[in-house]
C-alpha positions in Angstrom: 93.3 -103.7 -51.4 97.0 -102.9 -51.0 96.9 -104.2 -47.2 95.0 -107.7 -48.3 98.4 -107.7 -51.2 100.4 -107.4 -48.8 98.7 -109.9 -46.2 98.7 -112.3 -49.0 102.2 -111.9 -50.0 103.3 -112.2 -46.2 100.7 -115.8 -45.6 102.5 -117.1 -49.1 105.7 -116.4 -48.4 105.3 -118.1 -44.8 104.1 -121.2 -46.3 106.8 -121.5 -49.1 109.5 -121.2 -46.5 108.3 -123.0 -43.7 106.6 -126.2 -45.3 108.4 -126.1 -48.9 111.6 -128.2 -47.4 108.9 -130.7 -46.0 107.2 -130.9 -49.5 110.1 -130.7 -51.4 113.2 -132.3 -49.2 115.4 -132.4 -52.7 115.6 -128.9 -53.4 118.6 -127.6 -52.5 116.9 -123.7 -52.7 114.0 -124.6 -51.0 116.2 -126.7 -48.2 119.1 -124.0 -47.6 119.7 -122.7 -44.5 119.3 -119.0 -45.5 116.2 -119.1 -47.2 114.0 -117.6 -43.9 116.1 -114.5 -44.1 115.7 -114.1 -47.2 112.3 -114.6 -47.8 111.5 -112.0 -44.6 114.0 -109.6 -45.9 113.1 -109.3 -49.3 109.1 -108.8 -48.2 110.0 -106.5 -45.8 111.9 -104.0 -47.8 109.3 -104.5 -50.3 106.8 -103.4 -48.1 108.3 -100.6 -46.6 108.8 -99.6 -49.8 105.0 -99.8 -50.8 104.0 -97.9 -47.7 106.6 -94.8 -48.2 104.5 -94.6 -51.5 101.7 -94.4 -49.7 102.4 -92.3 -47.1 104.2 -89.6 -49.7 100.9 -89.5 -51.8 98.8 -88.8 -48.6 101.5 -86.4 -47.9 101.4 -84.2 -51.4 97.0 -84.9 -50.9 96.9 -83.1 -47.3 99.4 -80.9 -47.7 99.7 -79.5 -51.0 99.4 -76.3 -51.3 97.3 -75.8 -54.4 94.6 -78.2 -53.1 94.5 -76.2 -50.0 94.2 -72.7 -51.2 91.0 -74.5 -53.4 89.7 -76.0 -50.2 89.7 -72.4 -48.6 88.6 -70.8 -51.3 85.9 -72.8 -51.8 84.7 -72.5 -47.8 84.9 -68.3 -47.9 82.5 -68.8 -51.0 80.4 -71.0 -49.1 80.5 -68.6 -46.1 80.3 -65.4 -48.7 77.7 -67.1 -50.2 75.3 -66.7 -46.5 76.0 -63.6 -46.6 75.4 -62.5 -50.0 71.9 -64.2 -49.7 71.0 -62.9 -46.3 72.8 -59.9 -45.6 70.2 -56.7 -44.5 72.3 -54.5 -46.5 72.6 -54.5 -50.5 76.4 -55.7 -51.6 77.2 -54.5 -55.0 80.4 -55.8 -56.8 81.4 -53.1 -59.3 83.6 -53.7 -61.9 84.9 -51.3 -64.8 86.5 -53.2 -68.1 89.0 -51.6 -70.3 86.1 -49.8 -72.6 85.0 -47.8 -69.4 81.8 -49.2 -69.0 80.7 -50.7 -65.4 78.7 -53.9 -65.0 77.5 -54.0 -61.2 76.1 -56.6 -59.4 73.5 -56.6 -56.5 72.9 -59.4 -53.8 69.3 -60.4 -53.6 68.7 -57.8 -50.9 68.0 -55.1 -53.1 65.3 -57.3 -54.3 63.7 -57.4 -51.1 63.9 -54.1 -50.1 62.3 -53.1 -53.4 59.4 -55.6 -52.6 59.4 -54.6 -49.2 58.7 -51.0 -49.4 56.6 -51.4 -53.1 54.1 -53.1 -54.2 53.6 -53.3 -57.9 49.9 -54.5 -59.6 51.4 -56.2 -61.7 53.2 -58.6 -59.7 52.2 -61.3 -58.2 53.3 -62.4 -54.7 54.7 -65.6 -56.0 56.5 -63.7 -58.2 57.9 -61.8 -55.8 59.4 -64.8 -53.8 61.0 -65.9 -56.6 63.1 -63.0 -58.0 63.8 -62.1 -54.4 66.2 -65.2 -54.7 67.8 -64.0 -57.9 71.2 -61.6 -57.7 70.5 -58.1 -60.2 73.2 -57.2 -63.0 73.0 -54.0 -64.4 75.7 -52.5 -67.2 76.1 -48.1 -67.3 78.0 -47.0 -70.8 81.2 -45.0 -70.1 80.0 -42.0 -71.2 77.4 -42.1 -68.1 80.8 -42.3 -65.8 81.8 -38.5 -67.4 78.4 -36.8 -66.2 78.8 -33.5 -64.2 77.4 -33.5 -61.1 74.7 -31.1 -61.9 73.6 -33.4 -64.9 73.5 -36.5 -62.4 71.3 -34.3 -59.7 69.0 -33.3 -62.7 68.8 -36.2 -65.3 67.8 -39.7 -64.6 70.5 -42.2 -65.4 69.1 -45.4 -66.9 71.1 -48.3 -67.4 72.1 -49.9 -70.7 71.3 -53.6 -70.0 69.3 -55.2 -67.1 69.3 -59.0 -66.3 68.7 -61.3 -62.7 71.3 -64.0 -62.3 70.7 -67.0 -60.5 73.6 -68.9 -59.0 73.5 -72.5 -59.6 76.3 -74.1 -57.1 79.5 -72.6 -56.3 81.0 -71.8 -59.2 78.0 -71.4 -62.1 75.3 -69.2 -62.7 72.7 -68.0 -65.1 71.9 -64.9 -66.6 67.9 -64.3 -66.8 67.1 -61.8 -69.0 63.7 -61.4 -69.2 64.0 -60.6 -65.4 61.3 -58.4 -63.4 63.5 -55.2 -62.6 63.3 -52.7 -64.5 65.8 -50.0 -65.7 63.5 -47.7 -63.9 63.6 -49.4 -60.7 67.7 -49.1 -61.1 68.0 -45.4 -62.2 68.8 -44.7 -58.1 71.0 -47.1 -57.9 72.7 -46.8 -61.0 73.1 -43.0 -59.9 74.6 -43.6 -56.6 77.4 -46.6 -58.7 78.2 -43.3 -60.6 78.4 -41.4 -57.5 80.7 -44.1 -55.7 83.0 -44.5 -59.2 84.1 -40.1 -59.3 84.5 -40.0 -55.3 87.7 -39.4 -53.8 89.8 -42.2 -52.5 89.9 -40.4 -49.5 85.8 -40.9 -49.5 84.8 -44.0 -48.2 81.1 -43.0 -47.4 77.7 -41.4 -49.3 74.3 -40.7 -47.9 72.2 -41.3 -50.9 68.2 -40.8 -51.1 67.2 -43.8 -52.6 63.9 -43.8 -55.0 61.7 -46.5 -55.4 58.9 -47.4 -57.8 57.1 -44.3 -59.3 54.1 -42.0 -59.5 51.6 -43.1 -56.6 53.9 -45.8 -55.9 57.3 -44.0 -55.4 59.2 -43.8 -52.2 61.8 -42.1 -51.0 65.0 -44.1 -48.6 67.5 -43.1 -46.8 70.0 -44.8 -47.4 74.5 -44.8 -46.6 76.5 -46.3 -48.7 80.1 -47.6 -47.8 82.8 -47.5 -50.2 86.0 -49.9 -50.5 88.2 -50.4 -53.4 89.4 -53.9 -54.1 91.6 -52.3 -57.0 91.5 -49.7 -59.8 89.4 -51.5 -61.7 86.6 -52.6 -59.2 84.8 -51.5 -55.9 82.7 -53.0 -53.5 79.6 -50.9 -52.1 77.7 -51.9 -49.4 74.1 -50.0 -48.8 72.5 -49.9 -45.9 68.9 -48.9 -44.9 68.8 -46.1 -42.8 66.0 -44.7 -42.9 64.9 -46.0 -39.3 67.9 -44.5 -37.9 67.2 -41.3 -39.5 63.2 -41.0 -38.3 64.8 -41.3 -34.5 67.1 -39.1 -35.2 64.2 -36.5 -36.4 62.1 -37.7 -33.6 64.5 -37.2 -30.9 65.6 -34.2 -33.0 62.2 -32.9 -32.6 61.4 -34.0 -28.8 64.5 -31.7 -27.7 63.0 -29.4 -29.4 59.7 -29.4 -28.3 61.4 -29.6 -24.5 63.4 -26.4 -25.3 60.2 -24.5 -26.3 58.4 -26.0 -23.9 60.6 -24.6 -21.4 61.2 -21.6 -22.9 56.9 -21.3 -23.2 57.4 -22.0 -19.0 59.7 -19.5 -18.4 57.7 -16.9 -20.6 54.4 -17.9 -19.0 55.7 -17.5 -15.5 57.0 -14.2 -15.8 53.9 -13.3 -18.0 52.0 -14.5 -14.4 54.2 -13.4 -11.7 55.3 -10.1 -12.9 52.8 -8.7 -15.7 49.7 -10.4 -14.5 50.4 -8.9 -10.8 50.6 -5.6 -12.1 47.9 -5.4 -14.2 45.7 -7.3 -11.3 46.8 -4.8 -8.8 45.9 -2.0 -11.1 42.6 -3.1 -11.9 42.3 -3.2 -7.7 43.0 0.0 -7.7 40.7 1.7 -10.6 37.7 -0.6 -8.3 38.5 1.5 -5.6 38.8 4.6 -7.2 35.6 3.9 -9.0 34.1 3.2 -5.2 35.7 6.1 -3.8 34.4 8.5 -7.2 30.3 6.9 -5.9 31.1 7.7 -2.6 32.3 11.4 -3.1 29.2 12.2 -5.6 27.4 10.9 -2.8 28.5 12.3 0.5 29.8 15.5 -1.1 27.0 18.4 -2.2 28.6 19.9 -5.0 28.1 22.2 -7.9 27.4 21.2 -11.5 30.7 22.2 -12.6 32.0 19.6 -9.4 29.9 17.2 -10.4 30.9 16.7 -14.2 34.1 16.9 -13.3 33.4 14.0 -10.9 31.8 12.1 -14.2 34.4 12.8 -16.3 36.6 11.2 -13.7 34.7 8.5 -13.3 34.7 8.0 -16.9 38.2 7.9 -17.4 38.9 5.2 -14.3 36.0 2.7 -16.3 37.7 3.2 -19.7 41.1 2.7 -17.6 40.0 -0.4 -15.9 38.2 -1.5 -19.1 41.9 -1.2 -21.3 43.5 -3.2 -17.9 41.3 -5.9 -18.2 41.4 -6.3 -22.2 45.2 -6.2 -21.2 44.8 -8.6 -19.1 42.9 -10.9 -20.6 44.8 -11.1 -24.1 47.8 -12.0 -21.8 46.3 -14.5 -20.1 44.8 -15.8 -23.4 48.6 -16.1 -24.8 49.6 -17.7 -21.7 46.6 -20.1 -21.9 47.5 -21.3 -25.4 51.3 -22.1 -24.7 50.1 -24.5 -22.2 47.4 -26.0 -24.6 49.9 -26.6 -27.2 51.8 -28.5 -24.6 48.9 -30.4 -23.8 49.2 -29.1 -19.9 46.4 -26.8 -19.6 43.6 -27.8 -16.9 40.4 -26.3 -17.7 39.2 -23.5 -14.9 35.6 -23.9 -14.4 34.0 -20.9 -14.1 30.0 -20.3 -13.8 29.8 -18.3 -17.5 26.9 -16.2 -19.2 27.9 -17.3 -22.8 25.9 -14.5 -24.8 27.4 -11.7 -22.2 31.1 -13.5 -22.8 30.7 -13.2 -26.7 30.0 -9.8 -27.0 32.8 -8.7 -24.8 35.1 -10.4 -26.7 33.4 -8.6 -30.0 33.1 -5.3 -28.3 29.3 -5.4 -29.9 27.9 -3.6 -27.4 30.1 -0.2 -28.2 27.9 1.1 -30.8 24.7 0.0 -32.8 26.6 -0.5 -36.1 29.1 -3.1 -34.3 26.0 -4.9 -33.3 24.5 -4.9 -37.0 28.0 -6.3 -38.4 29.1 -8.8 -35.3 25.0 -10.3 -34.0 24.4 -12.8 -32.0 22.1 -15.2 -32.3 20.9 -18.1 -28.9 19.2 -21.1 -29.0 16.7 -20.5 -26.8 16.9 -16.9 -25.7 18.5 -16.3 -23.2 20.9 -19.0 -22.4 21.1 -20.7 -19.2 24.4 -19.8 -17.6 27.0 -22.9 -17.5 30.1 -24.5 -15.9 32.6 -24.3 -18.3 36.5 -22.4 -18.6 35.9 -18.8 -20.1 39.5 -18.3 -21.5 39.2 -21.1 -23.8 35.9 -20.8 -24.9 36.8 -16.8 -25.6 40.1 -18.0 -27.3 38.5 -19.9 -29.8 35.9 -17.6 -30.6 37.7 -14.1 -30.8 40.6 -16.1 -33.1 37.5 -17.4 -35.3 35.8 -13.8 -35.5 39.4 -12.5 -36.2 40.0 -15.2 -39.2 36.3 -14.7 -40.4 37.2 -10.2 -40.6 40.7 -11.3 -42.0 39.6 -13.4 -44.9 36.2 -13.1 -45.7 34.0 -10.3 -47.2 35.7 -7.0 -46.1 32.9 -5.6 -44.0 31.0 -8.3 -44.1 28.4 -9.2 -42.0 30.4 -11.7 -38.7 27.5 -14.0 -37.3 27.6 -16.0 -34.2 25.1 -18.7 -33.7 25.4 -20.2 -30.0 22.5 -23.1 -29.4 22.3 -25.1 -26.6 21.0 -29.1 -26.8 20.0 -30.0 -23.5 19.0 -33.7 -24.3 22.3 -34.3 -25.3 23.9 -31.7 -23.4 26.4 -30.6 -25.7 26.6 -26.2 -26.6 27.3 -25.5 -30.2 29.4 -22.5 -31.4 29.0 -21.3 -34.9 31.1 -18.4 -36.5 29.3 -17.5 -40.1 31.0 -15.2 -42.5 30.6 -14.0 -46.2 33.2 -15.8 -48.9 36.0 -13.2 -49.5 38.5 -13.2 -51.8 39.7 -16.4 -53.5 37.0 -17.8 -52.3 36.4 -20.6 -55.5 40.3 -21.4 -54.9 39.6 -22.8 -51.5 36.2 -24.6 -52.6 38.6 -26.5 -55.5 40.6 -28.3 -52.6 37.4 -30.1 -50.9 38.2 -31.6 -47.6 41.7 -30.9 -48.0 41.1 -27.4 -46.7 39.9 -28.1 -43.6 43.1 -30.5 -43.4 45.4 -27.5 -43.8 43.9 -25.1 -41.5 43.9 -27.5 -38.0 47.6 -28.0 -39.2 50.3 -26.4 -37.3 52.4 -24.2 -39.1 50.3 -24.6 -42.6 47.9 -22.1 -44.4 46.2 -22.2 -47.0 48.0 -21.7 -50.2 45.3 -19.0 -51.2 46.6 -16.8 -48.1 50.3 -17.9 -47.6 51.2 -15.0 -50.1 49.0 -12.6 -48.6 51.7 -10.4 -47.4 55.1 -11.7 -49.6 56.6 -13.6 -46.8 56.9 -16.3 -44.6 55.8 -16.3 -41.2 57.8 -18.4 -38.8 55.2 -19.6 -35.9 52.3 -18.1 -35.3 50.9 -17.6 -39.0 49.1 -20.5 -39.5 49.0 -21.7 -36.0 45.8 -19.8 -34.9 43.2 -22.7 -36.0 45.6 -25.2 -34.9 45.4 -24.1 -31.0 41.6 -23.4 -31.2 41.4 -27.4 -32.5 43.8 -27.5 -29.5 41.4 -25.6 -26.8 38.2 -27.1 -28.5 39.8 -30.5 -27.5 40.3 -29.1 -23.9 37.0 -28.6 -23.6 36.6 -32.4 -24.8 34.8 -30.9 -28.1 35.2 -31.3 -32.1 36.3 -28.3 -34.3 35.6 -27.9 -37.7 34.9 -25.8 -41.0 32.9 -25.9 -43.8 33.1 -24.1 -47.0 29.8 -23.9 -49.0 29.2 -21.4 -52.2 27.7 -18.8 -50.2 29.1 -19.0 -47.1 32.3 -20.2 -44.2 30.6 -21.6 -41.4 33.4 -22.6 -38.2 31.3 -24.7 -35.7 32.3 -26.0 -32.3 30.8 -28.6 -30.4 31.8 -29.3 -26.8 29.6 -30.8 -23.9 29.0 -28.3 -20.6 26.8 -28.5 -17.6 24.2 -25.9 -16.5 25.8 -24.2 -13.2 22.1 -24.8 -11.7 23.1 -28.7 -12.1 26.5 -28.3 -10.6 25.4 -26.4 -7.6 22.9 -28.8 -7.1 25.2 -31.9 -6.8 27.3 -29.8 -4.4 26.5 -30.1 -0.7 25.9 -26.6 -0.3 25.1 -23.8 -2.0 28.0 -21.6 -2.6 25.4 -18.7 -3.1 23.8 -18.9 0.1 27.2 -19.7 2.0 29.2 -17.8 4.4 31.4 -18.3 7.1 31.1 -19.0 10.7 31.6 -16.1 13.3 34.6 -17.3 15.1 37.0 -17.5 11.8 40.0 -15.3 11.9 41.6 -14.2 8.6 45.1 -14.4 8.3 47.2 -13.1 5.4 50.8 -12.9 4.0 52.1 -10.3 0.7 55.0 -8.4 0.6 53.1 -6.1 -1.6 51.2 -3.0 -0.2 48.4 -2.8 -3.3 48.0 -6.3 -2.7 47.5 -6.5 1.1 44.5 -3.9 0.2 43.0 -5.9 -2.2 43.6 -8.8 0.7 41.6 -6.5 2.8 38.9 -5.9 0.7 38.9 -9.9 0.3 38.1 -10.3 3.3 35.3 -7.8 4.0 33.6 -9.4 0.8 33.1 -12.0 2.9 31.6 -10.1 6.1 34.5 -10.6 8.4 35.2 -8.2 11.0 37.9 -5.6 10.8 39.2 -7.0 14.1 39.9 -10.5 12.7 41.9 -10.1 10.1 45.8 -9.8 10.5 47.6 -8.8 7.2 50.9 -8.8 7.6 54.0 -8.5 5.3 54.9 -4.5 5.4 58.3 -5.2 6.6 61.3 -7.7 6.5 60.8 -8.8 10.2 56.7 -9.8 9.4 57.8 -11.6 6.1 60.9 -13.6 8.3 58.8 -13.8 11.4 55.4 -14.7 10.0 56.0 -18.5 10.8 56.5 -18.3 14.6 53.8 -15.3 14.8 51.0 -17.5 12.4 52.0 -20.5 15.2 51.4 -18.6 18.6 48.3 -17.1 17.2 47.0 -20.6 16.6 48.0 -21.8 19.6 46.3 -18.4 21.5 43.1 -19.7 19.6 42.0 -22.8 20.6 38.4 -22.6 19.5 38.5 -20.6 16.3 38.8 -21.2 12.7 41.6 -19.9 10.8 41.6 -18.9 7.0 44.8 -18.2 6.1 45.9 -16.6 2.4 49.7 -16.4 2.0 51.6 -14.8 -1.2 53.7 -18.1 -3.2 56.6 -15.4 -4.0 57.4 -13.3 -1.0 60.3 -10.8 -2.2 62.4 -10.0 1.7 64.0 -6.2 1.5 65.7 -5.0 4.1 64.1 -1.5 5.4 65.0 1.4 3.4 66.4 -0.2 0.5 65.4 -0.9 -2.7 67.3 -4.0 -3.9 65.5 -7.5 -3.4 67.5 -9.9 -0.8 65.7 -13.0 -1.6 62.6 -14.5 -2.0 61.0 -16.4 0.6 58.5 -19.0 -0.8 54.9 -18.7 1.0 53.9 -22.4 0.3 56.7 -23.7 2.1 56.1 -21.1 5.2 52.7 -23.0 5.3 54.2 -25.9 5.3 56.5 -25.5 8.0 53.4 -23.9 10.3 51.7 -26.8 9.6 54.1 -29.4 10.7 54.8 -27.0 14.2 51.5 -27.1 14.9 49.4 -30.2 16.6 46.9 -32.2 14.4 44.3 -30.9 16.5 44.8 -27.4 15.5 45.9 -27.8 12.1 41.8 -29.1 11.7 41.4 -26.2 12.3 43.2 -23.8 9.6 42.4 -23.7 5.9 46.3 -22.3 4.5 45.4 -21.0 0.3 48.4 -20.5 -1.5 47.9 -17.1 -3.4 49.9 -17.1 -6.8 49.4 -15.4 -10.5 51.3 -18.8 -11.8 48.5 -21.0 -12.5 50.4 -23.7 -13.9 49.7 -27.5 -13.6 52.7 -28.0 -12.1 52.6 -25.0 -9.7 49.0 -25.7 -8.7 50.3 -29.1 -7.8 53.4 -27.9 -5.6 50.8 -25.5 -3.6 48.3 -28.7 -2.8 50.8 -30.7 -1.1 52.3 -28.1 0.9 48.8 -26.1 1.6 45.3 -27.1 2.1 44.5 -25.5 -1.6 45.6 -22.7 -4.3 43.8 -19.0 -4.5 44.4 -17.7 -8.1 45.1 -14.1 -8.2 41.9 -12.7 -10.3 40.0 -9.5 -9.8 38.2 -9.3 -7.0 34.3 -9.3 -7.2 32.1 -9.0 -4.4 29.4 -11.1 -6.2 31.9 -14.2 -6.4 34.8 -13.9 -3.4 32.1 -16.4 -1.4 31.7 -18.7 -4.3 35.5 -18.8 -5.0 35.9 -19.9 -0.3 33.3 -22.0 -0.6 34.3 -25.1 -2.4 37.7 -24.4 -0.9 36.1 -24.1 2.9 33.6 -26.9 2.0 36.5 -29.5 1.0 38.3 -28.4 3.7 35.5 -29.1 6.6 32.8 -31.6 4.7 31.1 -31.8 7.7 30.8 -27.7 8.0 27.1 -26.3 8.9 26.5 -22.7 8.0 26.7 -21.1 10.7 24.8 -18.0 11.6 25.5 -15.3 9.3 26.8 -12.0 9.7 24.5 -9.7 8.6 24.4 -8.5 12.2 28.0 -7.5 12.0 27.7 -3.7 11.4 27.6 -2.3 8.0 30.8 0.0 8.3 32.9 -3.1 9.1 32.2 -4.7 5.0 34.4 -2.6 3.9 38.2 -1.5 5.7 38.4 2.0 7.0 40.9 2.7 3.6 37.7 2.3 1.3 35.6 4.5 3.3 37.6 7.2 3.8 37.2 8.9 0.7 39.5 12.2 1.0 42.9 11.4 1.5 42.8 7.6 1.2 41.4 8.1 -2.8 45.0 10.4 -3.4 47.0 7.3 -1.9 45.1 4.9 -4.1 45.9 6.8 -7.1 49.1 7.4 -6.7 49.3 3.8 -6.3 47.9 3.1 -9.3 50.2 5.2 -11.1 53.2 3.4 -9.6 51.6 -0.1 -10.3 51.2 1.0 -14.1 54.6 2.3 -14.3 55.7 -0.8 -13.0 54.0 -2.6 -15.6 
């Protein structure tokens, strides 16, 4: 408008001046020579004069400073504004008034993560969209801000006045009264405000366990709340979620220390093997050759009466000896065993098992006729066909169910055992039957819950955990835990029933008949043996073990003259490798079985101390990279260790041709133990003839027959091994 004036003015004035002496040739004004300038003069200043106006009100309109600080203000509440809506973590604005009471307000997060983590009945969805939109006000009296802190941990702190506010552009909003948050749903909240309002300036941070909802519907949040004062009068508290954060921090907590143990359980397992497990296996050698040596001195010697009870009463105190070794043995083993299953690292150890035969040993039923009356046993059919199955866990499971069944049933009750075997569905069923003891209605009252508790690590029932006034760290409460553990080994189900009149523990797990499995195997490790031209090779640093090695061998009717044991000295034990190749390479048309010691301790001749230890696996593996493919087709290297270990076992196969557990040694089961070994080795192997010709003086070493002075060496042996032990 101004510049069309103006315009106008300027076309006017151009007109008046240049064609008003034409119009008008008398007027002197009008026809005077100075009427252009001033006509141009006068608009002009006039016109400048307008547009400094103009430019001075744009001036004071961009540049005031009033109108500025409004036009920032006004974007950070726009930008405030996102964040107060959408924020993940609840912003509170506190503010205290001169009476002492505090009115807070809470961004629509809180909202959400109310609706988030509950979900009321009585709310509907829609419901729930909506007030997640809305802010929440609450007031707290200022009598609330002068609770101790023991009255804020133990009494619930309500607020006076609750109401949602809705913000309706950027400087209005609404209080709703009749909002849907509760003073219940706030008492957390209003609690940590309370907190945040006594702490320290020097605090600027609380961890605060936020509660939500109630009764079935209450949950707990972790939550951290950060604290900055705007002034005296008013605080801003932002609370964030970290309850995420928290859970890994538990579950990484809790992997390193389930590694720790884990490693710890490793470390305890493979001195438990190496050192206790070769003792005891080397004594138990020992009593079988004293108890062959006793046979053969009642047999070859003609003594008196008085000689011969003597002889018995010998006898009888190597079988209770060897008896307490092997129940030594096997509750070590058994420990061992169920560190790994908790670990989830044990690989079952088929074994061909006589069930019946392996639940009475672990019950000791057969020791007198009253045992049998209190601990029977009971087959479905009579007798039981023997399986393919592992006999530690299977033993495990049962003796800690006997042990649970004497512990908290009927003192002296009767302990049954029901075994029955379903061959259409192939699966062998376990029972463990006891009288109710003690308490017994208690544990009926919790129903399924029960069974919960027991196959629970760490838990027992509440009926027992006061048994003995105290708390027990690990394994009280752990036992039905690793037999849940051990039945899952076996690919089985565990479980327990309590009825009125009885506790019946059942496991199911599927096995095989060993008649099936030594039917799908190419040959029958019963009626196997090896050829005549195989030369046994062996490799231990210790002396009771290179006899036992010895009578290894004979067990499987080879000659005295082809078997080399070596390791009696340093020089054998550093020299093995270059004497194991030349022998090979002397031997072009022999077979070579070849049993070599993992842990091979070197000393140097006539002292004690240990220089080093010399790992037999990788001695096997250097042979068998000296030697030519041609020869090495012809050598089956075992790796002989007590550590059993997944890992181990796995270390041993790809540096030998396969891994010889250290066990007692049978005569009935040496051949079944080479054959699948010998068999995998050579597929194509045919027996050869056997050697039954091979005379009968050569199945056992000269240091079994000689039953004078070897059966003082073999005891004094024995004594050291047991002292070492």
């Amino acid at each position: 408008t101004t510049c069309a004036i103006m315009w106008s003015i300027l076309v006017v004035g151009y007109f008046a001046y240049s064609f008003g002496p034409m119009i008008y040739p008398d007027n002197k004004l009008l026809t005077s020579k100075g009427i252009v300038m001033i006509c141009e003069s006068g608009i002009n200043v006039l016109f400048k004069g307008i547009f400094l106006v103009l430019i001075v009100d744009v001036h004071n309109a961009i540049f005031d400073p009033g109108a500025r600080a409004q036009r920032r203000l006004n974007e950070l509440r726009q930008m405030m504004g996102v964040v107060w809506d959408n924020s993940s973590d609840v912003i509170g604005v506190s503010i205290k008034n001169i009476s002492g009471d505090v009115t807070t307000l809470l961004s629509p997060t809180f909202h959400k993560l109310y609706s988030d983590n509950v979900k009321t009945s009585d709310t509907a969805e829609t419901d729930m969209d909506r007030i997640q939109n809305l802010a929440c006000a609450f007031e707290l009296d200022a009598q609330v801000m002068n609770y101790s802190e023991e009255k804020l941990r133990s009494q619930q702190i309500l607020p006076s006045s609750v109401y949602d506010v809705k913000f309706g552009g950027i400087s209005g909003f609404t209080k709703i009264r009749n909002g849907k948050t509760t003073k219940e749903n706030l008492a957390s909240m209003s609690q940590l405000v309370v907190k945040c309002w006594k702490a320290e300036n020097e605090v600027k941070m609380h961890l605060h366990d936020m509660v939500l909802g109630s009764g079935n519907l209450k949950k707990i949040i972790r939550c951290e709340a950060n604290i900055s004062r705007l002034e005296q009068n008013a605080i801003v508290i932002v609370v964030r979620n970290i309850s995420e954060r928290f859970r890994r921090f538990e579950a990484e907590k809790k992997a390193i220390s389930e590694t720790t143990a884990r490693m710890k359980d490793a470390d305890a397992n493979r001195f438990t093997r190496h050192e206790v497990k070769n003792g005891l296996l080397a004594a138990i050698g020992l009593c079988d050759s004293l108890k062959e040596n006793g046979n053969k001195s009642s047999t070859l010697l003609s003594t008196s009466a008085s000689s011969n009870n003597e002889i018995s009463h010998s006898q009888q105190i190597v079988l209770e000896l060897g008896s307490t070794l092997h129940e030594i043995l096997d509750t070590i083993l058994a420990e061992a065993m169920a560190r790994d299953v908790i670990h989830e690292v044990y690989e079952p150890k088929l074994e061909r098992v006589n069930v019946a035969n392996l639940i009475h040993s672990t019950m000791k039923s057969t020791a007198s006729a009253e045992s049998m009356k209190r601990f029977p046993v009971v087959t479905k059919p009579s007798p039981l066909p023997e399986f393919a199955l592992d006999p530690q866990l299977l033993k495990y499971i049962h003796r800690n169910a006997v042990s649970n069944a004497c512990k908290y049933g009927k003192r002296g009750g009767v302990v049954m055992t029901e075994i029955e075997w379903d061959e259409a569905t192939a699966m062998l069923q376990l029972k463990v039957i006891n009288f109710p003891g003690d308490k017994h209605e208690e544990i009926l009252a919790l129903g399924n819950l029960a069974a919960e508790i027991i196959f629970s690590p760490t838990k027992r029932l509440p009926v027992h955990s006061g048994d003995r006034g105290e708390v027990a760290s690990h394994s009280a409460g752990d036992g039905a835990w690793i037999m849940y553990n051990c039945a899952k080994t076996l690919k089985g189900t565990c479980d327990v029933q309590f009825d009125t009149d009885r506790t019946t523990f059942t496991v199911t797990c599927p096995v095989r008949p060993f008649n099936e499995v030594l039917a799908t195997s190419s040959m029958n490790p019963l009626e196997f043996s090896l050829p005549i031209n195989v030369y046994a090779i062996a490799l231990d640093d210790s002396k009771i073990q290179r006899k036992l090695l010895a009578r290894f061998f004979s067990f499987c009717k080879i000659p005295e003259d082809r078997i080399h044991i070596l390791g009696g000295s340093c020089s054998e034990i550093q020299g093995f490798n270059d004497w194991a190749v030349n022998f090979i390479v002397e031997h072009p048309d022999d077979y070579f079985l070849c049993i070599v010691d993992e842990n091979l301790d070197v000393h140097q001749d006539q002292i004690a101390e240990r220089d080093g230890t010399i790992s037999g696996s990788e001695c096997v593996a250097t042979i068998r990279r000296r030697i030519l493919p041609d020869q090495e087709r012809r050598v089956l290297a075992l790796i002989r260790s007590a550590n059993d270990s997944a890992n181990d076992v796995a270390i041993y196969n790809s540096r030998a041709h396969g891994f010889l557990p250290k066990a007692p040694i049978k005569q009935g089961t040496v051949l079944e133990e080479i054959a699948p070994l010998w068999l995998s080795r050579f597929p194509d192997f045919c027996a050869a003839p056997t050697l039954s010709r091979v005379p009968s003086e050569h199945l056992l070493p000269t240091c079994i027959l000689d039953c004078g002075s070897e059966a003082a060496t073999t005891a004094r042996d024995l004594i050291e091994s047991l002292s070492s032990i």
